[in-house]
N, C-alpha and C positions, 0 to 999 in steps of 0.2 A: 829683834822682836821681843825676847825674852826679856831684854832689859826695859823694855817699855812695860810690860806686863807687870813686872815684880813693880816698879813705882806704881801703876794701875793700885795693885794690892795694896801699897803701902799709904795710898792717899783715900781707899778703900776705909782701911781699918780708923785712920784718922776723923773722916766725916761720919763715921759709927759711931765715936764717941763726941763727938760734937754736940750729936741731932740732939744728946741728954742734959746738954752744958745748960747753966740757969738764964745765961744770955741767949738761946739759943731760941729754949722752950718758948721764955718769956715775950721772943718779937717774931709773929706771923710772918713778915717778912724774911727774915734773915732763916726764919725753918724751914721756908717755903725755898730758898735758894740752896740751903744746902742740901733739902731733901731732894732737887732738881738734879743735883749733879749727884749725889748717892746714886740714884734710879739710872741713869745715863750711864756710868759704870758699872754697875751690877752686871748685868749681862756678861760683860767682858773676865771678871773678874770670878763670877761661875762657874764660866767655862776654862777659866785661868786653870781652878783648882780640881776640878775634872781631870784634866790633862794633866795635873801633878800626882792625883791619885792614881791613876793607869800608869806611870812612870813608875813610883812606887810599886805599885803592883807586879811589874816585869823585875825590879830588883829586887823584890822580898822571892817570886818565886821562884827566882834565877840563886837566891844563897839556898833553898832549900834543896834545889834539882843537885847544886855542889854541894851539900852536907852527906858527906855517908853515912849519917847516922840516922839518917829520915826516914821514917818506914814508906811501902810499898805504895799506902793507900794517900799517902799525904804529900807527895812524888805527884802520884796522878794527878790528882788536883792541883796541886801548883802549876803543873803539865799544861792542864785545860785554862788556870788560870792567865798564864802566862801567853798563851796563844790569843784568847779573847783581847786582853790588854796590847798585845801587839799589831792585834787590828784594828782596833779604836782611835790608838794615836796619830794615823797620820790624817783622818779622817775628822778628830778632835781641834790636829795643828792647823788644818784649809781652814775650819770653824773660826778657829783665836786670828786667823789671816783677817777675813770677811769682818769679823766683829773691830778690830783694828783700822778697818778703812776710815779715809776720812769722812764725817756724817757731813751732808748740807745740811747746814747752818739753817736752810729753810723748811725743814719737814716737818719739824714739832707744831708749823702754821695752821691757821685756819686760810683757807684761796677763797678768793675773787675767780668768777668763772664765768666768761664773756661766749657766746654762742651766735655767728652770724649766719646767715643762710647763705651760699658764693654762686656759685655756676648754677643755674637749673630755673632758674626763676621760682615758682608757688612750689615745685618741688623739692626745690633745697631749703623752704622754709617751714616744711611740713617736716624734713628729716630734721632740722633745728630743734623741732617741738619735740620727735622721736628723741634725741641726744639728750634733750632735757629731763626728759619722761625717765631716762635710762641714769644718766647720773643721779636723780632725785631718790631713783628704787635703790641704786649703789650708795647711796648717803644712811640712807635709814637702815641698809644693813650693816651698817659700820657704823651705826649709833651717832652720827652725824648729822644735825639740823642744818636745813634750808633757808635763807632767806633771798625772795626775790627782790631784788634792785631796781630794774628797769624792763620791763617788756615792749616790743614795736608787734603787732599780731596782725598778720591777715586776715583775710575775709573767709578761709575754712579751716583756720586754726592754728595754722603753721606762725613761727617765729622769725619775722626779717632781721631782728635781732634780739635779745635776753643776757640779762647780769643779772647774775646770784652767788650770795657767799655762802660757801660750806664751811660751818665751822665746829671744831673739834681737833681733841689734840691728833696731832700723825696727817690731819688732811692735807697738806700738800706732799706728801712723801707718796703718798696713792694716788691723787691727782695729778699732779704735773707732767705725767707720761702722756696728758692728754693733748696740751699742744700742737696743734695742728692743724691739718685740710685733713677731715675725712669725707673720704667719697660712698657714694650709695647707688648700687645695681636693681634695680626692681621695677616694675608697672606701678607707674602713677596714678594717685585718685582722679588726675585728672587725664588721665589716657585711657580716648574710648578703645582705639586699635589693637590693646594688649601687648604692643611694643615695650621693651626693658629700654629705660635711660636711665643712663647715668648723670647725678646731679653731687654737690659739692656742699657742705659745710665747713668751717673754719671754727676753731677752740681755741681758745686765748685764756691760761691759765694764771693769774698774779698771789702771789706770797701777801698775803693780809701784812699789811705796815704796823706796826706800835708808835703809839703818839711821840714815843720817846727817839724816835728814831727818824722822824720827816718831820719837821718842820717848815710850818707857809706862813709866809708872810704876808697877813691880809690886803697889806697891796696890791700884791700878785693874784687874787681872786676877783674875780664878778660874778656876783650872785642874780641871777632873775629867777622869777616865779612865773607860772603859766599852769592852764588849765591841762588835766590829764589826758589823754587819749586813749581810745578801743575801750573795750569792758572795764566796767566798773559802776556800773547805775547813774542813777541821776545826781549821785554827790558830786561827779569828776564836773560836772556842768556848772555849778555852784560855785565851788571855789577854787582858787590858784593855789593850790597846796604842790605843785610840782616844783621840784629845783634843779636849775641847769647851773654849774660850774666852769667858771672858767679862768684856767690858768693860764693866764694871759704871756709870762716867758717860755710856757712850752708848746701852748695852743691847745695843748689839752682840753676837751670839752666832756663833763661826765652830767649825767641827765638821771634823777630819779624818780619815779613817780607813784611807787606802789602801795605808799603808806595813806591814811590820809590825813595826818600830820605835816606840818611844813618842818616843823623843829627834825624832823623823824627822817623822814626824805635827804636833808640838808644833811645830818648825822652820817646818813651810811652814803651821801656822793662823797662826803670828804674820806669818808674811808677807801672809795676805790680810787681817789684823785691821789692818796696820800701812799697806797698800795701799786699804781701806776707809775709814782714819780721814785719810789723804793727798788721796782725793777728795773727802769731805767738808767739808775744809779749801779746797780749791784753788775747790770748788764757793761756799762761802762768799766767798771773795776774789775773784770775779767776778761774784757779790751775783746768781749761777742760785737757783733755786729745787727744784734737784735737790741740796739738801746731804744731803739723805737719800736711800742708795743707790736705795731702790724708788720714787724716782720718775725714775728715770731708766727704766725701763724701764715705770711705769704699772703699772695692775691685772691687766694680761693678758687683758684681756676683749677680743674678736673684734674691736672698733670701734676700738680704739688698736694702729695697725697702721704700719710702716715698710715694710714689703716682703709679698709676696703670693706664693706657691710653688702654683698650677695643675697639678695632675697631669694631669690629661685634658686639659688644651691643651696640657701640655709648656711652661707659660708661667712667667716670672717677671718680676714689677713691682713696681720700685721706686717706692714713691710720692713719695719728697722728692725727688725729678728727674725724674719720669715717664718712666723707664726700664723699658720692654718687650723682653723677650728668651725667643726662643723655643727655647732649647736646656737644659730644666730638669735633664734628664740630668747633661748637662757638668759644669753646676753643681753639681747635689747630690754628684757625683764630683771637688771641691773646686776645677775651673774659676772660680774667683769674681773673678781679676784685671779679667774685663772690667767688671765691676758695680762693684767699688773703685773703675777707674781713672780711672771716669764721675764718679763722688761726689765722686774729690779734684777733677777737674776743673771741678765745679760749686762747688764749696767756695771755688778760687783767684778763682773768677770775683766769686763773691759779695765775698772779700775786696779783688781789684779794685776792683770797683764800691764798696764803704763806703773806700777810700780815695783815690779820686777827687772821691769826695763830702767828703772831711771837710778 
């Protein structure tokens, strides 16, 4: 580990003096790369030298404690020093462990964020609208803008289905724990009995693609135009500004319709057709079994469930952590840092432990 660190440092001090080079300054691009990868190790290389000063620290106080010529009061303090610094360090080395893991490649992305309504009929697609309501308040408090993609809306509100991108640096590193079936406990708007059902949503999270990175070959596409559907005034009746995509060797079908630009629309389908054919890709090169989007998130039937939203206890439970929390409110009002913060936490752990082992 140490050995890694010290090159950390030493490719550190390197891109310090780069960022100042006249080819450097002079090409927004090439400053823009190296200040990429500066920022990406910093962190590590912080806490590099944290840990070498507390090392330091225990051997300066450790020759004072053995000089017999040290007076009384300067003793003490090396004493107190010496003790502080040897509780730091092993607490500093888990830190440089953590920071050392390997990062996905995909969390500095902006995600594609699909929301279908599963089990429940009108009432999985009213929790749909709630998921959205919830991740849109979690976007804005992480300084994260929305745009919506595609909405299908029922007749009291709810979501049969909704695509939207969140974009900003780090959103999928906070995102992606989203994937899933989450299920929902509560009386229905549309239950007069006061009966609690339970009904199902599905989340389907994708890594935003870079053009540089998917390439389509416009044979592979068909494009149609069509008029909009649900809310939107009398323009959606006017003109065919909607675009449906279709990627004829995967079947892929992606449908936008929220702008009302057709150039506009057209823009961000290829963005989730080119963000779909990206994960599919990346799912295949680490030989998952989700290369096809819908089985990342399963059937949506009640039984395939990542997290549970309890209305009448005010409860939320993560199942892949067994994360219980009784403030559903908070939450559905886009509090969700605490429930992230726990996943990444269990995530590094897990990574830990497989590289201890291997």
């Amino acid at each position: 580990m140490f050995k890694r660190l010290e090159i950390f440092e030493k490719r550190y001090l390197e891109l310090e003096k780069r960022m100042y080079e006249p080819d450097v300054v002079s090409d927004p691009d090439r400053y823009q790369k190296v200040m990429k990868e500066y920022s990406s190790i910093e962190p590590v290389v912080k806490k590099y030298r944290e840990y070498k000063a507390a090392q330091q620290t225990v051997s300066d106080s450790l020759a004072i404690l053995d000089d017999p010529a040290s007076d009384e009061e300067l003793r003490e303090l090396a004493s107190l020093e010496l003790d502080d610094a040897k509780k730091r360090l092993p607490a500093l080395e888990e830190e440089l462990k953590i920071l050392l893991l390997p990062k996905d490649p995909n969390d500095d992305r902006s995600v594609i964020v699909e929301i279908r309504g599963g089990t429940g009929g009108e009432e999985s697609s009213l929790f749909a609208a709630d998921l959205f309501r919830m991740y849109s308040m979690y976007a804005e408090r992480r300084g994260y803008k929305i745009e919506v993609i595609s909405v299908n809306e029922t007749g009291l509100g709810g979501y049969k289905e909704i695509s939207f991108i969140v974009s900003g640096q780090g959103a999928y590193s906070r995102f992606k724990f989203e994937s899933g079936t989450h299920r929902v406990q509560r009386v229905p708007q549309t239950e007069s009995s006061g009966r609690i059902h339970t009904s199902a949503a599905t989340v389907a999270v994708l890594p935003e693609a870079d053009d540089v990175e998917v390439e389509i070959n416009p044979n592979d596409i068909e494009i149609d135009t069509f008029r909009s559907s649900g809310a939107g005034g009398q323009h959606i009746n006017k003109t065919s500004s909607a675009i449906r995509i279709t990627h004829k060797p995967t079947g892929m079908v992606v449908e936008c319709q929220d702008e009302r630009s057709q150039y506009k629309n057209k823009d961000k389908a290829m963005k989730v057709l080119k963000s779909r054919l990206l994960k599919m890709e990346q799912d295949k090169q680490n030989e998952a079994i989700a290369s096809d989007r819908r089985s990342q998130v399963g059937s949506g039937d009640r039984s395939e469930k990542i997290r549970t939203y309890n209305f009448p206890q005010s409860r939320l439970t993560d199942h892949r952590i067994g994360l219980t929390l009784y403030k559903l409110d908070e939450i559905m009002n886009g509090n969700l840092d605490e429930v992230i913060d726990a996943l990444v936490t269990a995530q590094r752990a897990e990574q830990l432990k497989a590289s201890m082992n291997s």
